[in-house]
C-alpha positions in Angstrom: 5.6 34.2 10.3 2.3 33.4 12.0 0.3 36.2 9.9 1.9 34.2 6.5 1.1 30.8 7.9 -2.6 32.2 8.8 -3.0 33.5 5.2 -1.7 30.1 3.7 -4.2 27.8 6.0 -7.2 30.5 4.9 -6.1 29.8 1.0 -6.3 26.5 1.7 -9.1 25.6 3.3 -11.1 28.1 0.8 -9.6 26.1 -1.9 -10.8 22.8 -0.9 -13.7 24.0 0.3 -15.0 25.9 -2.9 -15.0 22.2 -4.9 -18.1 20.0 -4.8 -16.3 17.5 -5.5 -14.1 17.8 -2.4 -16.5 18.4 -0.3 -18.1 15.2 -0.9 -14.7 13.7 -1.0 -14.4 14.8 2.7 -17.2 14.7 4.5 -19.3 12.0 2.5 -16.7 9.3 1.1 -16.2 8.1 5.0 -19.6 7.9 6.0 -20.5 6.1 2.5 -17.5 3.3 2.6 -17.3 3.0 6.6 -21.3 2.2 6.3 -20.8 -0.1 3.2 -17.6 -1.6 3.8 -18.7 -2.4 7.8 -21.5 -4.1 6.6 -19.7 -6.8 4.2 -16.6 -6.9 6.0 -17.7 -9.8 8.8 -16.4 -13.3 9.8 -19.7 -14.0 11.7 -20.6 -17.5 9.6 -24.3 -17.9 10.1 -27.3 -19.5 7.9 -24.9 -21.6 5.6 -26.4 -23.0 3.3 -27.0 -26.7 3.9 -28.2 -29.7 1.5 -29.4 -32.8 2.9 -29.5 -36.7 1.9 -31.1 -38.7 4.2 -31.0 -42.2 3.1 -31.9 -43.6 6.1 -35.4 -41.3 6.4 -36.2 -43.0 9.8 -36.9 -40.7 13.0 -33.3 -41.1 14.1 -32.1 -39.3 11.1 -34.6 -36.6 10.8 -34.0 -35.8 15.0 -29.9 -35.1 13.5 -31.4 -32.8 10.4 -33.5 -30.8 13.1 -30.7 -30.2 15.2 -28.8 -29.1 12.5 -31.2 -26.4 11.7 -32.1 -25.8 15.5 -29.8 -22.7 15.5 -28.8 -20.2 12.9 -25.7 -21.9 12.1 -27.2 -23.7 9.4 -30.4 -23.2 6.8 -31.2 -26.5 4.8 -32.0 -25.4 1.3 -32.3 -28.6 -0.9 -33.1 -32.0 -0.1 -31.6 -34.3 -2.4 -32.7 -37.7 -3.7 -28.9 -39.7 -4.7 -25.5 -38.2 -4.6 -25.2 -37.3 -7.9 -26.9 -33.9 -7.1 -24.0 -33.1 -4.4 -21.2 -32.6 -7.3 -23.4 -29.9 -9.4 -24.6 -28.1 -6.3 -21.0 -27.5 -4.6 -19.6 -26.8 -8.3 -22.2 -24.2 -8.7 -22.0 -22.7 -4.9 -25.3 -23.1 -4.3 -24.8 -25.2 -1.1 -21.3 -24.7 1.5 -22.2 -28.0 2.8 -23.7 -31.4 2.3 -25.1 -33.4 4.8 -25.5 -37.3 3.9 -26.8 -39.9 6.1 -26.5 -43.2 5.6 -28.6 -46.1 5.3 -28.8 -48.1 8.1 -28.0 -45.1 10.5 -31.0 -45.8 12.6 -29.9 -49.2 12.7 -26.5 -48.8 13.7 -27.5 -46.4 16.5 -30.5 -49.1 18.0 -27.5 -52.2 17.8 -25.4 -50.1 20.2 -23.3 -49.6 16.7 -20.9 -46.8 15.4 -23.0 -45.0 13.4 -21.6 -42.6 10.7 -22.7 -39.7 8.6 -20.7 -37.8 6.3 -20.3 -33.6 6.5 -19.5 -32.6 2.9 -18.3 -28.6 2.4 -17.3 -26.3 -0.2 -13.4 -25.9 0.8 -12.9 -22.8 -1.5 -13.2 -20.8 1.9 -11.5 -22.4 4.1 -12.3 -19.7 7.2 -16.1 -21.1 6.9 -15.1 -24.4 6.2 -13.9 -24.8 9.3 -16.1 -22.9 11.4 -18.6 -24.8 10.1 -17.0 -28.3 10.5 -16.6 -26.7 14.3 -20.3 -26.1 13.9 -20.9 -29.4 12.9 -18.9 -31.4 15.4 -20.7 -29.4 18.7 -24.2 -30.5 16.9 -22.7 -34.1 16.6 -21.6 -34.2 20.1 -24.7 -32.9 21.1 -26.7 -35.3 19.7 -24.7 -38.1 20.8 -24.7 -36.9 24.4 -28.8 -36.9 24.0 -28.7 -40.3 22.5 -26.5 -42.0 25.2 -28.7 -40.7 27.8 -31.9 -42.1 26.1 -30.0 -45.9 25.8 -28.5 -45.3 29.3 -31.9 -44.1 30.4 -33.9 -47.4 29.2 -31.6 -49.9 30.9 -32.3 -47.6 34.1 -28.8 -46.1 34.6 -28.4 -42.4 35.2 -25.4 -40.3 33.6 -23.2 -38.7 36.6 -22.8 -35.6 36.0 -19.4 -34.4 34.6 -17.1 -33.5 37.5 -14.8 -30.4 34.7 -16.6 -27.7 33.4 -15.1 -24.7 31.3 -16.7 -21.4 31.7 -15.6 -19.4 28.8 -16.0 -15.8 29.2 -14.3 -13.0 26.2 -13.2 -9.7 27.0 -13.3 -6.7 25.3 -16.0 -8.4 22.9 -18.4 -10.4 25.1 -20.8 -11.7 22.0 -17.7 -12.2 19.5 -19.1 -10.1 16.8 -17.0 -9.3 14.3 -17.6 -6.0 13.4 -16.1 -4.4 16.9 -12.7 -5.8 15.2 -13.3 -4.5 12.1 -14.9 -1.1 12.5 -11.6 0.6 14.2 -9.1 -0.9 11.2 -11.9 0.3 8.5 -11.4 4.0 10.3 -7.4 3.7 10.6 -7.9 2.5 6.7 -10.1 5.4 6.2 -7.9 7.7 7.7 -4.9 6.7 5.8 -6.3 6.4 2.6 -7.6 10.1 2.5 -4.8 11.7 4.3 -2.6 10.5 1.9 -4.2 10.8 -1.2 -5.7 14.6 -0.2 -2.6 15.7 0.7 -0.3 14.4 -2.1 -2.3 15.1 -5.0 -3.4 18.4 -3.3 0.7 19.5 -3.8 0.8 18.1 -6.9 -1.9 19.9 -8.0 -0.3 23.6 -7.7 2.7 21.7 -9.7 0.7 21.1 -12.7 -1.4 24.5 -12.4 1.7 26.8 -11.6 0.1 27.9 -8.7 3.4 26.8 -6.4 6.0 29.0 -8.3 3.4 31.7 -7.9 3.4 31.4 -4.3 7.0 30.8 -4.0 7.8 34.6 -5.7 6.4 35.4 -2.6 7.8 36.3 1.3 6.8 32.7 2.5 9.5 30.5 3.6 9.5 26.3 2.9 8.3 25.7 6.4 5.4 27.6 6.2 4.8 26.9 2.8 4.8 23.3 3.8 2.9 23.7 6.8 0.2 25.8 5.5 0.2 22.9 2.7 -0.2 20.2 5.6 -1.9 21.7 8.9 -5.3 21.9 6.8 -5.4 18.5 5.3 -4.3 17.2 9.7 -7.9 19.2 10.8 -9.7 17.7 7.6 -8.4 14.1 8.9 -9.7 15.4 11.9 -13.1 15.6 11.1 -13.1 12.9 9.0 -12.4 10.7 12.2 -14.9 12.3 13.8 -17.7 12.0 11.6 -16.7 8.2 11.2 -16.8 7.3 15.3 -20.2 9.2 15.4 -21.4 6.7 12.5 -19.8 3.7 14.3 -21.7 4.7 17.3 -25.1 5.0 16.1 -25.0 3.0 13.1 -23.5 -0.4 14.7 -22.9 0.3 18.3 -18.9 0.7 18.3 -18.7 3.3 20.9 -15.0 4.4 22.5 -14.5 2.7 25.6 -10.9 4.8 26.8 -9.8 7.9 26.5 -11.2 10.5 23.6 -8.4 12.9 24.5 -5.5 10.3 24.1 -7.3 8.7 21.0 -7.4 12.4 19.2 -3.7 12.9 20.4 -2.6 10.0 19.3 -4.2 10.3 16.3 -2.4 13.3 15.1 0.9 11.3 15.6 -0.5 9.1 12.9 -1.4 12.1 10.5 1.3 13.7 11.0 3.8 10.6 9.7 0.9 9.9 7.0 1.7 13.9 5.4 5.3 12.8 5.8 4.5 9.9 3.3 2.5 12.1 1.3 4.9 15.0 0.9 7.7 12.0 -0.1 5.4 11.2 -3.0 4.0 14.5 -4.2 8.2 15.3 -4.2 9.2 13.3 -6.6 5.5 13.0 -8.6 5.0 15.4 -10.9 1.4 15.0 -12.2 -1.5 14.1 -10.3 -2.1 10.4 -11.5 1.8 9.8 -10.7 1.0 10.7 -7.1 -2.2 8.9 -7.7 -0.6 6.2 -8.5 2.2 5.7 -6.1 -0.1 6.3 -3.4 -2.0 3.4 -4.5 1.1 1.3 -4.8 1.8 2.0 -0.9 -1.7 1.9 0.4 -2.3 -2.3 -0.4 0.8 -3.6 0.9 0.2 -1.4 4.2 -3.4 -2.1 4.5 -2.6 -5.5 4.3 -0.1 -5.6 6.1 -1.3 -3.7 9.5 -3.0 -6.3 11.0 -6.5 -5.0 9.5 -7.6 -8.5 8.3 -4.9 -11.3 9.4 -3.3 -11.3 13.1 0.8 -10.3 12.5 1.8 -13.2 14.7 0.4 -15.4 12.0 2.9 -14.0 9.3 6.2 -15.2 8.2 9.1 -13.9 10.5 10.5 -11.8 7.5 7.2 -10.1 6.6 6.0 -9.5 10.4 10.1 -7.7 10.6 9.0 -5.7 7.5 5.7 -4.5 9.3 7.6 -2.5 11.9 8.2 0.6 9.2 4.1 0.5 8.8 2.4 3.1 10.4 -0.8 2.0 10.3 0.2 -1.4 12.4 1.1 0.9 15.3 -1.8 2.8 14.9 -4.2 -0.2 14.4 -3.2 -1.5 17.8 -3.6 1.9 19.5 -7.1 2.5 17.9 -8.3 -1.1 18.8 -7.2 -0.8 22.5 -8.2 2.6 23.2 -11.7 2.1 21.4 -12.1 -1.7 22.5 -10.2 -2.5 25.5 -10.3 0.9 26.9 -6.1 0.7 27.6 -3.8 3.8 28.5 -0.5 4.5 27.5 1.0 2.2 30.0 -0.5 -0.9 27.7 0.2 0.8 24.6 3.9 2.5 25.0 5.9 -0.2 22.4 3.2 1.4 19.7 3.0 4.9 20.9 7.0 4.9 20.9 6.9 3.3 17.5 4.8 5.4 16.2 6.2 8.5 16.8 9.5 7.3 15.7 8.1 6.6 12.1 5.8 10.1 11.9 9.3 12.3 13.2 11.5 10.2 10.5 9.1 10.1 7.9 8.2 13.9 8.5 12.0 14.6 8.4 12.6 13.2 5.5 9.8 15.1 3.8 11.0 18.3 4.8 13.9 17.7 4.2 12.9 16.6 0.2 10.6 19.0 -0.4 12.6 22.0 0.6 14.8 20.6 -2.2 12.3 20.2 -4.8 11.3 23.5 -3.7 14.7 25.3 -4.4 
């Protein structure tokens, strides 16, 4: 049996190996979309674009415009003249936000009044909406606080200083940057998208070129025929991971904080269930843009629903129940705490457990499908 099986994963690896086009599908395609797709894929909201109308133009109002432009949450980039410029430059998305100050806001402020200005944003995106309304308000607050202490400050009164502080400190990602999050889902997505789409058109592939009847004729039994179909495309997943952790290393400073030796483990849990899938679709596909096609069909729901962009708690009850049978939720949460929090298997058991569940059901399944088809 082991001689058989040793012949099979030779044919195979020569087989994909002897294509170009595979090649590049294997070791390139990661690197390329992990580099691009880690590079666009980011909730840090910074240098937003920012009109101004100050129709007060007195120093008071141009102290607020420089402390909106202080930091790099915002970058002014017109100043208008009336407000009928603020419709055309949100409609055309030139500007996120519009900033409009009031006359009589210098005024207000000197006569000890309420003193308004009006924040003006492009709600199409509401994620930068309102982490730039959040923006907004500290800059506000900030300036208010400086303002007090000046009128407090001429009448010869001191402020006392303010008896609760909060000293916030994150884990895991002490400067909040976004791409720590998404790197490990963009290699879990990586992962998933290749194992299954390798492996299922790879089966189909000896379907259409008779190929599989040829080998059938043969000694080889299902099993073997089905691991020697499988094993290869686990070791090319494999070094697809690998390649994509060196490139989040060097190229963005994503580095594994746990254990390398549970991560790879744990990681052939995942491939294992994703050949299950795989197998389930190249049985009952019978041309490579069928499997192609279902593959497709399964890999948007799951990506979107594994956590990758939107938190499961936020979900509907019904749709976080149906994330359960996802394998790349269980896996997303293994990845992220292994690579990010730096967690063993007594943090991450419920996923580990889950998990394997899904890889030995799905795998069964498969099995027992393709041994079927195969008769």
């Amino acid at each position: 049996m082991l001689q058989r099986l040793y012949r099979m994963l030779i044919k195979e690896f020569l087989q994909m190996l002897r294509d170009p086009r595979m090649r590049v599908v294997i070791f390139g395609m990661p690197v390329i979309q992990l580099t691009i797709m880690a590079f666009a894929l980011t909730t840090d909201v910074t240098d937003i674009r920012l009109a101004v109308l100050d129709m007060d133009k007195t120093p008071a109002s141009r102290e607020l415009i420089s402390a909106f432009t202080a930091g790099n949450y915002f970058r002014i980039t017109d100043n208008l003249m009336s407000e009928r410029e603020i419709t055309p430059l949100l409609d055309r998305s030139d500007v996120r936000a519009v900033l409009q100050i009031p006359f009589g806001f210098s005024k207000d402020i000197l006569t000890e009044q309420t003193a308004g200005v009006q924040l003006i944003t492009d709600g199409t995106d509401s994620n930068s909406t309102s982490i730039a309304l959040g923006y907004a308000g500290f800059i506000v607050s900030d300036y208010n606080d400086k303002r007090l202490a000046e009128r407090l400050g001429r009448k010869g009164t001191t402020i006392s200083p303010v008896q609760i502080t909060t000293e916030s400190r994150a884990w895991y990602n002490t400067n909040q940057e976004s791409k720590f999050y998404y790197v490990p889902a963009l290699i879990a997505t990586m992962l998933y998208i290749f194992s299954l789409l390798l492996t299922s058109i790879g089966i189909v592939r000896e379907k259409e070129i008779g190929t599989i009847e040829q080998v059938m004729v043969t000694p080889i039994r299902g099993i073997e025929f089905i691991l020697g179909k499988t094993i290869p495309y686990m070791i090319t997943g494999y070094i697809t991971m690998s390649i994509m952790l060196i490139v989040a290393f060097f190229l963005f400073g994503v580095h594994v904080r746990g254990s390398l030796l549970l991560l790879y483990g744990l990681t052939g849990i995942y491939l294992a269930g994703n050949m299950g899938i795989a197998l389930l679709i190249s049985g009952s596909a019978a041309t490579q843009q069928q499997a192609l096609l279902t593959s497709f069909l399964i890999l948007m729901p799951s990506v979107m629903l594994s956590g990758f962009m939107f938190p499961i708690s936020n979900m509907p009850d019904p749709v976080r129940y149906a994330t359960v049978i996802n394998p790349m939720r269980w896996y997303l949460d293994i990845l992220r705490g292994i690579v990010m929090k730096d967690v063993g298997i007594s943090a991450l058991w419920p996923a580990i457990v889950a998990q394997t569940v899904l890889s030995v059901t799905f795998l069964t399944l498969a099995i027992s499908r393709f041994k079927k088809t195969l008769s």
